[in-house]
PyMOL Python script that loads the backbone (N, CA, C, O; Angstrom):
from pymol import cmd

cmd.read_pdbstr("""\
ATOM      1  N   UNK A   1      26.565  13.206 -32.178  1.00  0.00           N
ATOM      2  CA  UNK A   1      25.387  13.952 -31.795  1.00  0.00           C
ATOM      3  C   UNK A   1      24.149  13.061 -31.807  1.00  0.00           C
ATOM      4  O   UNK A   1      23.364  13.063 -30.858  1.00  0.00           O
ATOM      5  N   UNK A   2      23.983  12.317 -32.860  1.00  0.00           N
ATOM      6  CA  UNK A   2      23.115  10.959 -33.128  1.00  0.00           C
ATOM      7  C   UNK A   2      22.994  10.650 -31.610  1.00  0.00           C
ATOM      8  O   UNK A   2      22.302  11.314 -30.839  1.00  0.00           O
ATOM      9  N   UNK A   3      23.628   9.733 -31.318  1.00  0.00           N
ATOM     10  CA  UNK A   3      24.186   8.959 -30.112  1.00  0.00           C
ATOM     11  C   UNK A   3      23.497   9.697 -28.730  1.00  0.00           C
ATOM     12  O   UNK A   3      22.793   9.147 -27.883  1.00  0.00           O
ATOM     13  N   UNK A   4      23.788  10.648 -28.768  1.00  0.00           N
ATOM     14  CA  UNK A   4      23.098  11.909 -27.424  1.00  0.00           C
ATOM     15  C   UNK A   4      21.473  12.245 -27.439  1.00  0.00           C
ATOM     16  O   UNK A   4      20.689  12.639 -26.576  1.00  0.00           O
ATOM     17  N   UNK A   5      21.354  11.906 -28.801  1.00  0.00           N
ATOM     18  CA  UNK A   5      19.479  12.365 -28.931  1.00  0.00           C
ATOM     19  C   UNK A   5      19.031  10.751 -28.466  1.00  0.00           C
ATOM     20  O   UNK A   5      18.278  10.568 -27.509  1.00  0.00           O
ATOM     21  N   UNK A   6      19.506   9.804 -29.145  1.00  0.00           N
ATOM     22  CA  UNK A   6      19.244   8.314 -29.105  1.00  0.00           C
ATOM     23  C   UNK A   6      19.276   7.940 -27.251  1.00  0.00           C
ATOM     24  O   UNK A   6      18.378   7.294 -26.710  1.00  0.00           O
ATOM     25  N   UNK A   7      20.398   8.456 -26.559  1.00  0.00           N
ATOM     26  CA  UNK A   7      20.017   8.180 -24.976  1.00  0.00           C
ATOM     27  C   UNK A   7      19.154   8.971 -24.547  1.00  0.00           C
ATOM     28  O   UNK A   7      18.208   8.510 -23.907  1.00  0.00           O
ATOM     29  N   UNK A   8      19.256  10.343 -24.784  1.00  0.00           N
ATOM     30  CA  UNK A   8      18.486  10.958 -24.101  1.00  0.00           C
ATOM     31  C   UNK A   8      17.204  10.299 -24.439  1.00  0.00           C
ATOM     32  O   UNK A   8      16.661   9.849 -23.430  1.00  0.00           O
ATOM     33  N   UNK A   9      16.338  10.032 -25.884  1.00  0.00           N
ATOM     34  CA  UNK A   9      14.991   9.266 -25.670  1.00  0.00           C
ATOM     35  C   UNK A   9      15.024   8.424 -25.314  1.00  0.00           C
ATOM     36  O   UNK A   9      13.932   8.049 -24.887  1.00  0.00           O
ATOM     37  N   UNK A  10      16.075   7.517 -25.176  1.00  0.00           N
ATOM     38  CA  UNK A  10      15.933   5.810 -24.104  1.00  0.00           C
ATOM     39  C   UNK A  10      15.785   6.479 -22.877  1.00  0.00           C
ATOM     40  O   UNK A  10      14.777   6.162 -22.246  1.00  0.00           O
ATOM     41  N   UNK A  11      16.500   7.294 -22.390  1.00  0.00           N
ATOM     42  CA  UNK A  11      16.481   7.413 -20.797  1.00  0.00           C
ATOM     43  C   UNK A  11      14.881   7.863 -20.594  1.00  0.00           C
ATOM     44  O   UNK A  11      14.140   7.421 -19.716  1.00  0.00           O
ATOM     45  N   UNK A  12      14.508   8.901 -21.672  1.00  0.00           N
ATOM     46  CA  UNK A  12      12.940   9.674 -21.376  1.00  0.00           C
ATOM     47  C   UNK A  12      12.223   8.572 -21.326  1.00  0.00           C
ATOM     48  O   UNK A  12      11.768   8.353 -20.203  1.00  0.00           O
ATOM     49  N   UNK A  13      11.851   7.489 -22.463  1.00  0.00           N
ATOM     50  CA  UNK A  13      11.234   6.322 -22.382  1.00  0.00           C
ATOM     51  C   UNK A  13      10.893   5.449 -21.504  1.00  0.00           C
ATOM     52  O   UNK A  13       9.780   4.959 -21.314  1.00  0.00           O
ATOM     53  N   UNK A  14      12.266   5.177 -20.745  1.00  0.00           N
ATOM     54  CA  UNK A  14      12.604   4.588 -19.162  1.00  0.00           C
ATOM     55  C   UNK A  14      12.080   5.031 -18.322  1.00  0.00           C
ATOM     56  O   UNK A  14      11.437   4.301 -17.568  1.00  0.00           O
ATOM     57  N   UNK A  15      12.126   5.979 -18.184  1.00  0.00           N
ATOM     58  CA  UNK A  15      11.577   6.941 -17.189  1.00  0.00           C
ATOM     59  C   UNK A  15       9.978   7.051 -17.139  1.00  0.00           C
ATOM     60  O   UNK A  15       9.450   7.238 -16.043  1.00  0.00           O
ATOM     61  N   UNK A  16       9.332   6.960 -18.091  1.00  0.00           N
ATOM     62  CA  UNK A  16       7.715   7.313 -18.293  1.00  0.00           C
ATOM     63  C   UNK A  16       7.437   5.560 -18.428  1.00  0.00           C
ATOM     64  O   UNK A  16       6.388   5.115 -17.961  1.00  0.00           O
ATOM     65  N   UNK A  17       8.238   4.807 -18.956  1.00  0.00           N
ATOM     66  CA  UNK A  17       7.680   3.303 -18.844  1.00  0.00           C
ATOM     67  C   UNK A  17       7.733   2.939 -17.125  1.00  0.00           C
ATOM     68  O   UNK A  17       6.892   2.303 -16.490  1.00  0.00           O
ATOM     69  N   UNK A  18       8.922   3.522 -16.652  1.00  0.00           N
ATOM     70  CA  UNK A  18       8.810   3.418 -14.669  1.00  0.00           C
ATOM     71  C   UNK A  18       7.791   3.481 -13.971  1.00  0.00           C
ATOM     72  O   UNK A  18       7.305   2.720 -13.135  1.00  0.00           O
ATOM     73  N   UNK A  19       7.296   5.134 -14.663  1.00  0.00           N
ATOM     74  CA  UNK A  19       6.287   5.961 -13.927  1.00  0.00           C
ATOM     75  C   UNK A  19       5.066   5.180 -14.267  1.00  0.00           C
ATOM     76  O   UNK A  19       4.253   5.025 -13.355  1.00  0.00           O
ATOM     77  N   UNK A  20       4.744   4.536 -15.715  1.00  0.00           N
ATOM     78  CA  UNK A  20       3.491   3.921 -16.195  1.00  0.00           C
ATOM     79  C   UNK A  20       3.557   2.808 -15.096  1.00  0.00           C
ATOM     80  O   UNK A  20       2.602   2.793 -14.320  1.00  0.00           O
ATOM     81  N   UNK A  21       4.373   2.031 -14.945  1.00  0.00           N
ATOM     82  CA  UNK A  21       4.392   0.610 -13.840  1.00  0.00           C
ATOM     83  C   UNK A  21       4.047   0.836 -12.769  1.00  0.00           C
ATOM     84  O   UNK A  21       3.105   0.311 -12.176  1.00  0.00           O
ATOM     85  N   UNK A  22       5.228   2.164 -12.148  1.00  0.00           N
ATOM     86  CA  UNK A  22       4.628   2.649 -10.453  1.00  0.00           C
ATOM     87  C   UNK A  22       2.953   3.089 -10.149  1.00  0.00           C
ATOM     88  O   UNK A  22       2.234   3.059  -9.149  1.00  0.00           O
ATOM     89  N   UNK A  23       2.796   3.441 -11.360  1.00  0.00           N
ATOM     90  CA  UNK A  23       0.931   3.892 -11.467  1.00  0.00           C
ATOM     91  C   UNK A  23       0.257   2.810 -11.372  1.00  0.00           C
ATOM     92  O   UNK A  23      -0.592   2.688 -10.489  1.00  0.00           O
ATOM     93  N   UNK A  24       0.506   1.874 -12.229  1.00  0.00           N
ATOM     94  CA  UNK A  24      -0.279   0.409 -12.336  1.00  0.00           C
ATOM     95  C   UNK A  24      -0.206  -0.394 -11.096  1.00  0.00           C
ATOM     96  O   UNK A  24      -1.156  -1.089 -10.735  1.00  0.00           O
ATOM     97  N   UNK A  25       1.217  -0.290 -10.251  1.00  0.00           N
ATOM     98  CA  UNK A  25       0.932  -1.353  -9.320  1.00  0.00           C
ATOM     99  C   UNK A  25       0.577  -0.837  -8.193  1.00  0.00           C
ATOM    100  O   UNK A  25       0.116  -1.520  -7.279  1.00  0.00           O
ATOM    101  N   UNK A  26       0.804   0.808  -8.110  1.00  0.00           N
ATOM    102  CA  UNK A  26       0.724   1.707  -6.720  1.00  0.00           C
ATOM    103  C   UNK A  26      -0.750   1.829  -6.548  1.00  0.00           C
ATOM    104  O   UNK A  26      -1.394   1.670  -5.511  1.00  0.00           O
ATOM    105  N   UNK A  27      -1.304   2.229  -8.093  1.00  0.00           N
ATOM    106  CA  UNK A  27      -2.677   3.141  -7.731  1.00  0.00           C
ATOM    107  C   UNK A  27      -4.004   1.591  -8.401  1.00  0.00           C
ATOM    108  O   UNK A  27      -5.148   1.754  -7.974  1.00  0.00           O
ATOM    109  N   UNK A  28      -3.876   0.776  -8.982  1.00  0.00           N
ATOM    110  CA  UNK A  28      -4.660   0.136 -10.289  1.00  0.00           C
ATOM    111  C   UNK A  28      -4.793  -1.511  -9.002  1.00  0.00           C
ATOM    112  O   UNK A  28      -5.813  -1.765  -8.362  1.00  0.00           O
ATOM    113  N   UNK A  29      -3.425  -2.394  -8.947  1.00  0.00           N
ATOM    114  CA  UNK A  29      -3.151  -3.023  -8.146  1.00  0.00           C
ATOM    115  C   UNK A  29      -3.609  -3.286  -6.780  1.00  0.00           C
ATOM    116  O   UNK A  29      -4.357  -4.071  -6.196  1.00  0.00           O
ATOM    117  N   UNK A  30      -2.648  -2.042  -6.452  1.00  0.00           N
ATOM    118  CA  UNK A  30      -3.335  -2.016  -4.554  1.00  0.00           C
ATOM    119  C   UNK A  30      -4.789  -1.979  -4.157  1.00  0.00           C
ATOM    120  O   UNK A  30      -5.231  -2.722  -3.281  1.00  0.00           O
ATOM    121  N   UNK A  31      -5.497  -1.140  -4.784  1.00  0.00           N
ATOM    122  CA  UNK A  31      -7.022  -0.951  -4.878  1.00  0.00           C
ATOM    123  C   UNK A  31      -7.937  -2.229  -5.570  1.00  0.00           C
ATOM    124  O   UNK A  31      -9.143  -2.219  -5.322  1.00  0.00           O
ATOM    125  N   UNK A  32      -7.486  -3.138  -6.282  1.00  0.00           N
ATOM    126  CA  UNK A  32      -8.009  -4.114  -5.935  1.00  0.00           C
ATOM    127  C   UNK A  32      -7.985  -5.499  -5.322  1.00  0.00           C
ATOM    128  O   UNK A  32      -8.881  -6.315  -5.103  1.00  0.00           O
ATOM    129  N   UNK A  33      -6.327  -5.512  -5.056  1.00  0.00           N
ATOM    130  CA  UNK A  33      -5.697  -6.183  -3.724  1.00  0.00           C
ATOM    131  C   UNK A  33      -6.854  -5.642  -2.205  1.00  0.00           C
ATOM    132  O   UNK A  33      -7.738  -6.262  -1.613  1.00  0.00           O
ATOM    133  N   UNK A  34      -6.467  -4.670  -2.078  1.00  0.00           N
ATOM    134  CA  UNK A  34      -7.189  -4.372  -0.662  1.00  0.00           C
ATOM    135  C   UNK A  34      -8.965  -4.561  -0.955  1.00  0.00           C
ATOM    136  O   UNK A  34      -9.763  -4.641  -0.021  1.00  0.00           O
ATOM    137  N   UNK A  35      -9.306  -4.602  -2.177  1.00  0.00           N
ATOM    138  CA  UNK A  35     -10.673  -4.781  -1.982  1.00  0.00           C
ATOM    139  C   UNK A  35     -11.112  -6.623  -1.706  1.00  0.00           C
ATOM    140  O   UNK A  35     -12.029  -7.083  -1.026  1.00  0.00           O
ATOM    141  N   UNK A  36     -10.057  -7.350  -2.524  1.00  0.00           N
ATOM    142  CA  UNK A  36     -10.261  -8.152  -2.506  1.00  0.00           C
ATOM    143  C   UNK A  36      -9.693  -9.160  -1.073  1.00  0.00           C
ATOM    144  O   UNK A  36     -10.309 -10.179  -0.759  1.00  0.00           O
ATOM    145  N   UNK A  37      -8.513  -8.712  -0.344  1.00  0.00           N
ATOM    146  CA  UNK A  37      -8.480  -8.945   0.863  1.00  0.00           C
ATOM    147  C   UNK A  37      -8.986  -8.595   1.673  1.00  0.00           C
ATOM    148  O   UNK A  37      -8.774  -9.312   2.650  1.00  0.00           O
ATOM    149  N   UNK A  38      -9.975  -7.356   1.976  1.00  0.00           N
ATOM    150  CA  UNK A  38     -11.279  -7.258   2.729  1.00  0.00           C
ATOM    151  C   UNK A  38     -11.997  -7.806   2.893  1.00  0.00           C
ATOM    152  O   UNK A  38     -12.517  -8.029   3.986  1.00  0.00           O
ATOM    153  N   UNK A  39     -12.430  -8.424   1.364  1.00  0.00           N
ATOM    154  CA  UNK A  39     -13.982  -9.412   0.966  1.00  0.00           C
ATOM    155  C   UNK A  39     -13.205 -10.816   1.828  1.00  0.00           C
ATOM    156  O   UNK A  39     -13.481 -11.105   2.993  1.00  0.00           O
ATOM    157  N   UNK A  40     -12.419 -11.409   1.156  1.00  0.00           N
ATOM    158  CA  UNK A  40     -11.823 -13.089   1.891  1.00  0.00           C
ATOM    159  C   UNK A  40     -11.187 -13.062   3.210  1.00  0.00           C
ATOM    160  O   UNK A  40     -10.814 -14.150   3.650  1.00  0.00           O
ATOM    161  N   UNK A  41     -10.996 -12.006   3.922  1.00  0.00           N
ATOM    162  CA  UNK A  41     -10.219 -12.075   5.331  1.00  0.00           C
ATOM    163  C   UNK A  41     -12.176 -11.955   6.355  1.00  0.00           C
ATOM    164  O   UNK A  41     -12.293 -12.343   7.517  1.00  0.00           O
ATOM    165  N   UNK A  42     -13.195 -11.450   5.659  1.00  0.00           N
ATOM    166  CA  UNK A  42     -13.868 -10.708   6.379  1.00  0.00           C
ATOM    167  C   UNK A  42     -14.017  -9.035   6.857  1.00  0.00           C
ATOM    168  O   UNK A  42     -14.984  -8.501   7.398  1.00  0.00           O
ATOM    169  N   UNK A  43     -12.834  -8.487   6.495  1.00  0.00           N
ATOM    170  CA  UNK A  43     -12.641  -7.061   6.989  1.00  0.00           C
ATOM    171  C   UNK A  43     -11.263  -6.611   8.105  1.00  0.00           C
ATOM    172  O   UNK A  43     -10.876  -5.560   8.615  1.00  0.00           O
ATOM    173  N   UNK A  44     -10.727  -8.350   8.134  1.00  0.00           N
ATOM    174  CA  UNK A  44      -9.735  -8.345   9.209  1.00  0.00           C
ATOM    175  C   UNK A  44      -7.887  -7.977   8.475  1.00  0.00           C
ATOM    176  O   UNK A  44      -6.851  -7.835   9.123  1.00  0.00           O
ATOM    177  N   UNK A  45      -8.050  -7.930   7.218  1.00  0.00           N
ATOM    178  CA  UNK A  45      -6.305  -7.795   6.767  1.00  0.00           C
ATOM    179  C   UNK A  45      -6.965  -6.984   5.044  1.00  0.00           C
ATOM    180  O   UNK A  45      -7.927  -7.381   4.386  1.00  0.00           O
ATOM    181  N   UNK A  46      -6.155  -5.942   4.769  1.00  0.00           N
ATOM    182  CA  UNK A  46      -5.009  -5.199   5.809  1.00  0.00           C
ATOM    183  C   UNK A  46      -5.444  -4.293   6.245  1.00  0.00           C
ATOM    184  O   UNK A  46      -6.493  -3.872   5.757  1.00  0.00           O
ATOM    185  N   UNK A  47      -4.836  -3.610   7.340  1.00  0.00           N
ATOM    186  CA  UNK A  47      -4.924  -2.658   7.875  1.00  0.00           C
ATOM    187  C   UNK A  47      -5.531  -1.156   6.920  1.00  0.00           C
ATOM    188  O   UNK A  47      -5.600  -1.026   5.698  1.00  0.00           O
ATOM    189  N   UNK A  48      -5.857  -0.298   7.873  1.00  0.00           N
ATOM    190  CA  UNK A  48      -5.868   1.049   7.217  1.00  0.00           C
ATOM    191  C   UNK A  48      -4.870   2.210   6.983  1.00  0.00           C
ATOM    192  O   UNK A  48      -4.900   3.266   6.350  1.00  0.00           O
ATOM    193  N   UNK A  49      -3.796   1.437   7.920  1.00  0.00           N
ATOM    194  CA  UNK A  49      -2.634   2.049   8.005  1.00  0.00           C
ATOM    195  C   UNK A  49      -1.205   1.409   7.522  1.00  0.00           C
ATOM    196  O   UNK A  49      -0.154   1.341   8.160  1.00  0.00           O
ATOM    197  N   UNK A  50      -1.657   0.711   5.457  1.00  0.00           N
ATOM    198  CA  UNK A  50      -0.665  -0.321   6.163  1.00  0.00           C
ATOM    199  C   UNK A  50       0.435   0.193   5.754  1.00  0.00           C
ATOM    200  O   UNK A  50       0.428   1.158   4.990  1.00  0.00           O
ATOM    201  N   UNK A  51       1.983  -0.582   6.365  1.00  0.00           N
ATOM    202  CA  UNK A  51       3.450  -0.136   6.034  1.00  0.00           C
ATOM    203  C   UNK A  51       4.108  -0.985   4.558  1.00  0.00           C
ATOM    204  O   UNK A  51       3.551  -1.893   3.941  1.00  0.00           O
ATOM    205  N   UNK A  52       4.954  -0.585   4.373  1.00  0.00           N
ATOM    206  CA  UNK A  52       5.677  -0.942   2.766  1.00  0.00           C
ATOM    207  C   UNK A  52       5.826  -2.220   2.753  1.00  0.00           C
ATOM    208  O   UNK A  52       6.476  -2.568   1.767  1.00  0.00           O
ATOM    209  N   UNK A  53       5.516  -3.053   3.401  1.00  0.00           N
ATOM    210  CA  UNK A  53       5.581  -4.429   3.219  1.00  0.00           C
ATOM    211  C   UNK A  53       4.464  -5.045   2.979  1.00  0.00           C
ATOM    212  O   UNK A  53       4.473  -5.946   2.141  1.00  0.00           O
ATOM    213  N   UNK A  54       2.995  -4.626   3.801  1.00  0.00           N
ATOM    214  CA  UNK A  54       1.632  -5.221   4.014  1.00  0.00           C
ATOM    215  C   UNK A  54       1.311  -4.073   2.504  1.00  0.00           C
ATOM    216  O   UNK A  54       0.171  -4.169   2.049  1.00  0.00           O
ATOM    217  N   UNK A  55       2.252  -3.078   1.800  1.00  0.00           N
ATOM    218  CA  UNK A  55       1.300  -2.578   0.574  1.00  0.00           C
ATOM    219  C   UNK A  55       1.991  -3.444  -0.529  1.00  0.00           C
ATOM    220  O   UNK A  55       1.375  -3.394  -1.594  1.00  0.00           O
ATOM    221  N   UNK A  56       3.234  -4.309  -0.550  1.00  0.00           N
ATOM    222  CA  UNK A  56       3.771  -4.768  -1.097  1.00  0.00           C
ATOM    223  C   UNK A  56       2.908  -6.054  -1.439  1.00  0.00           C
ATOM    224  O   UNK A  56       2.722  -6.519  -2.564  1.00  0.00           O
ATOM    225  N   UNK A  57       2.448  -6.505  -0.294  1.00  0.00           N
ATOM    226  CA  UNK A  57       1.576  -7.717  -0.473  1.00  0.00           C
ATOM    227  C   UNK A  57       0.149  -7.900  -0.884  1.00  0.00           C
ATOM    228  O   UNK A  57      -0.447  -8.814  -1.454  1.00  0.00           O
ATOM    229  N   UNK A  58      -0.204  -6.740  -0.411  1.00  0.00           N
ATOM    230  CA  UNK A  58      -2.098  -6.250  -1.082  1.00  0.00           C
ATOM    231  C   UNK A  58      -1.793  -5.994  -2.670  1.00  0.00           C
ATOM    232  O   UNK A  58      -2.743  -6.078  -3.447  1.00  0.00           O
ATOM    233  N   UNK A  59      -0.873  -5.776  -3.022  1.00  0.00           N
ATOM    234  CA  UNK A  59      -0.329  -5.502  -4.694  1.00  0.00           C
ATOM    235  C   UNK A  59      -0.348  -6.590  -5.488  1.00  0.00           C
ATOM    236  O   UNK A  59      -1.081  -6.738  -6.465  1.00  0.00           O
ATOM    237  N   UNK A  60       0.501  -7.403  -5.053  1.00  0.00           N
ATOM    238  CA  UNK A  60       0.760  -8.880  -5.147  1.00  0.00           C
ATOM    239  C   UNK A  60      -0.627  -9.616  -5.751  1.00  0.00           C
ATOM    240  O   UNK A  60      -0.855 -10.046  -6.882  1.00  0.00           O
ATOM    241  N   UNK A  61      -1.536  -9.582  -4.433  1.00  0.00           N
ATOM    242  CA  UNK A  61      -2.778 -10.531  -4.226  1.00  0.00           C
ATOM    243  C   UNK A  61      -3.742  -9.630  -5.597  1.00  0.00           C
ATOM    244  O   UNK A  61      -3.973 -10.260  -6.629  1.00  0.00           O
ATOM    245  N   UNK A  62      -4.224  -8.193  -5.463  1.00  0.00           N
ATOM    246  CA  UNK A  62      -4.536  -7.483  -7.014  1.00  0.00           C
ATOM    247  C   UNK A  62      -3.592  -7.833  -8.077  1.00  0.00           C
ATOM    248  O   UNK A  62      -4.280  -7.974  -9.087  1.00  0.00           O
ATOM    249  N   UNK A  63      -2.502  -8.020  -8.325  1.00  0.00           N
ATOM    250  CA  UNK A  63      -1.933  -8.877  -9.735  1.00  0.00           C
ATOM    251  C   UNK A  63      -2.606 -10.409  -9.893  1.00  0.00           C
ATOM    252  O   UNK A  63      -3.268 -10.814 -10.848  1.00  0.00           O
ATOM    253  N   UNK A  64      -2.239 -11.143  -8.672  1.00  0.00           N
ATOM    254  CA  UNK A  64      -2.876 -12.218  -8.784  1.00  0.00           C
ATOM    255  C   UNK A  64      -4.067 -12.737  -9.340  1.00  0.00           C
ATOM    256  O   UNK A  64      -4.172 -13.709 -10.088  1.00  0.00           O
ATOM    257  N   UNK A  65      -5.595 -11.464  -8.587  1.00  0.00           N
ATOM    258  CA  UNK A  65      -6.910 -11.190  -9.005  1.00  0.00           C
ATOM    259  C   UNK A  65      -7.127 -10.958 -10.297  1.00  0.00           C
ATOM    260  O   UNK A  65      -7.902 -11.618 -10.989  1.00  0.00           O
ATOM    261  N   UNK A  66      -6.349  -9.863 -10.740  1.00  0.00           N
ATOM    262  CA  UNK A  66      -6.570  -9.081 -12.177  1.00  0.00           C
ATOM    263  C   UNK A  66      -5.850 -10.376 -13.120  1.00  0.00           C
ATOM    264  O   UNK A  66      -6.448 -10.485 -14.190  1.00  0.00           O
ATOM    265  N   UNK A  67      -5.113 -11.022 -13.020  1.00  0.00           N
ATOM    266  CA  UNK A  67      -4.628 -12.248 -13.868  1.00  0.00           C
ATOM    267  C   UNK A  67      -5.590 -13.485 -13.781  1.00  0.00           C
ATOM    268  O   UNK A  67      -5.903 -13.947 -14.878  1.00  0.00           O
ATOM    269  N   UNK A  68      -5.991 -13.959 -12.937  1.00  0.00           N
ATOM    270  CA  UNK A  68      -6.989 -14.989 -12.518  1.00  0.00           C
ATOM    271  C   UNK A  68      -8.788 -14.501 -13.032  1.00  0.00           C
ATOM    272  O   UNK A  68      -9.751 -15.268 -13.048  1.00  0.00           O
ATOM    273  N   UNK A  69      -8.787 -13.287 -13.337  1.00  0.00           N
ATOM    274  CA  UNK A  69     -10.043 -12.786 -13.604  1.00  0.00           C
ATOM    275  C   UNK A  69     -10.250 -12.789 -15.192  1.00  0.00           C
ATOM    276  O   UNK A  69     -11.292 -13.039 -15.798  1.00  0.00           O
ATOM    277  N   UNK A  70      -8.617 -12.344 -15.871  1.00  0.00           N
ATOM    278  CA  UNK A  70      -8.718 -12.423 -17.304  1.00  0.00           C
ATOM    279  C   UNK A  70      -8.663 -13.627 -17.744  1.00  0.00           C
ATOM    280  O   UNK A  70      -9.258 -13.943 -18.774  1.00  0.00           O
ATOM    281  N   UNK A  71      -7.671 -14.812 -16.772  1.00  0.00           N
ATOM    282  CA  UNK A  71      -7.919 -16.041 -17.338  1.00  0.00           C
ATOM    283  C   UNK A  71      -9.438 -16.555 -17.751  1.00  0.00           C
ATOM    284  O   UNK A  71      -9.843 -17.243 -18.688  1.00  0.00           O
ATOM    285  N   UNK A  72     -10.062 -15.948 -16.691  1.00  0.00           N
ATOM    286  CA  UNK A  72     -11.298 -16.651 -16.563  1.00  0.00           C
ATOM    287  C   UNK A  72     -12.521 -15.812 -17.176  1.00  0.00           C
ATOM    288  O   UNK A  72     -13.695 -15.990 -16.851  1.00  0.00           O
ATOM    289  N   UNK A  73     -12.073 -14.879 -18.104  1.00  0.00           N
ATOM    290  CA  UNK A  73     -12.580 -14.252 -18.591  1.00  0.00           C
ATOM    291  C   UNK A  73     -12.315 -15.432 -20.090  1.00  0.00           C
ATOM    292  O   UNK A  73     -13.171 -16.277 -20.352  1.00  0.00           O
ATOM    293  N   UNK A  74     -11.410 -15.330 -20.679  1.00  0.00           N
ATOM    294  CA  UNK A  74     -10.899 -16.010 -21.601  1.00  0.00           C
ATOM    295  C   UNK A  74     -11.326 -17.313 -21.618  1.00  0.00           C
ATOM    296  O   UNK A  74     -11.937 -17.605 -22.646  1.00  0.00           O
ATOM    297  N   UNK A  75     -11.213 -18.102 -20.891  1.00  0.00           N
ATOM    298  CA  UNK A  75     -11.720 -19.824 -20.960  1.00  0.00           C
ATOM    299  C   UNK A  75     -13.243 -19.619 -20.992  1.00  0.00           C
ATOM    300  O   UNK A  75     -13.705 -20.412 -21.812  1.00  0.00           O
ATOM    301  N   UNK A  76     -14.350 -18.764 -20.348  1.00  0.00           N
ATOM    302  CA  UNK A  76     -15.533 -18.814 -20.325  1.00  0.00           C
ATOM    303  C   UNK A  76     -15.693 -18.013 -21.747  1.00  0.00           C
ATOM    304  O   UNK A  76     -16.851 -18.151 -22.140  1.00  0.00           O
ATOM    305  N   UNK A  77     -15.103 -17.419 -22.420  1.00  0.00           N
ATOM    306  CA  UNK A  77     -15.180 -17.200 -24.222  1.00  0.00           C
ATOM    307  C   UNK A  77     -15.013 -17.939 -24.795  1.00  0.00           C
ATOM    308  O   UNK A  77     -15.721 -18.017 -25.800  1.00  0.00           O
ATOM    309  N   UNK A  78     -14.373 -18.584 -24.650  1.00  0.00           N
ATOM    310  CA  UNK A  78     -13.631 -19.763 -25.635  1.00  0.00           C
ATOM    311  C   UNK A  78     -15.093 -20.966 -25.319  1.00  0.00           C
ATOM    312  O   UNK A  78     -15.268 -21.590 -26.366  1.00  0.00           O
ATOM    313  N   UNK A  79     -15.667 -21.221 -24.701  1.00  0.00           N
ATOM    314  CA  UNK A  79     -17.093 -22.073 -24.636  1.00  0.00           C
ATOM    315  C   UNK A  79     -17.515 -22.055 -25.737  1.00  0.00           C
ATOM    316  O   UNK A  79     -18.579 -22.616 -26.000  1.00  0.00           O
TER     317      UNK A  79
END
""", "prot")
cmd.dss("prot")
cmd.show_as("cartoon", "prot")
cmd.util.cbc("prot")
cmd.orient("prot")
């Protein structure tokens, strides 16, 4: 019986740690991917309509930003 409570909270856990990630990279990510490929393209990439590949990549470039921003948050403390 142990054993059945113990998966069932791994699986619940799994499941809400998924949903926490899909939030972070869907809604947190993309929104500052696309802000920040607006500002450096000029207004020309990406689209307003874009498909699962061009949101795959505006995600990408916001991980990139949000990592490159804390670095540089961190080395200009450390001064």
């Amino acid at each position: 019986m142990e054993d059945i409570v113990l998966t069932l909270f791994r699986f619940i856990g799994a499941f809400f740690r998924m949903l926490f990630q899909f939030f972070i990279m869907d809604i947190i990510c993309f929104s500052v991917g696309w802000v920040v490929s607006k500002v450096f393209t000029l207004g020309r990439f990406p689209s307003f309509t874009p498909d699962e590949k061009e949101r795959e990549r505006v995600s990408n470039i916001g991980i990139i930003s949000i990592v490159l921003f804390l670095l540089a948050i961190g080395v200009f403390n450390s001064l």
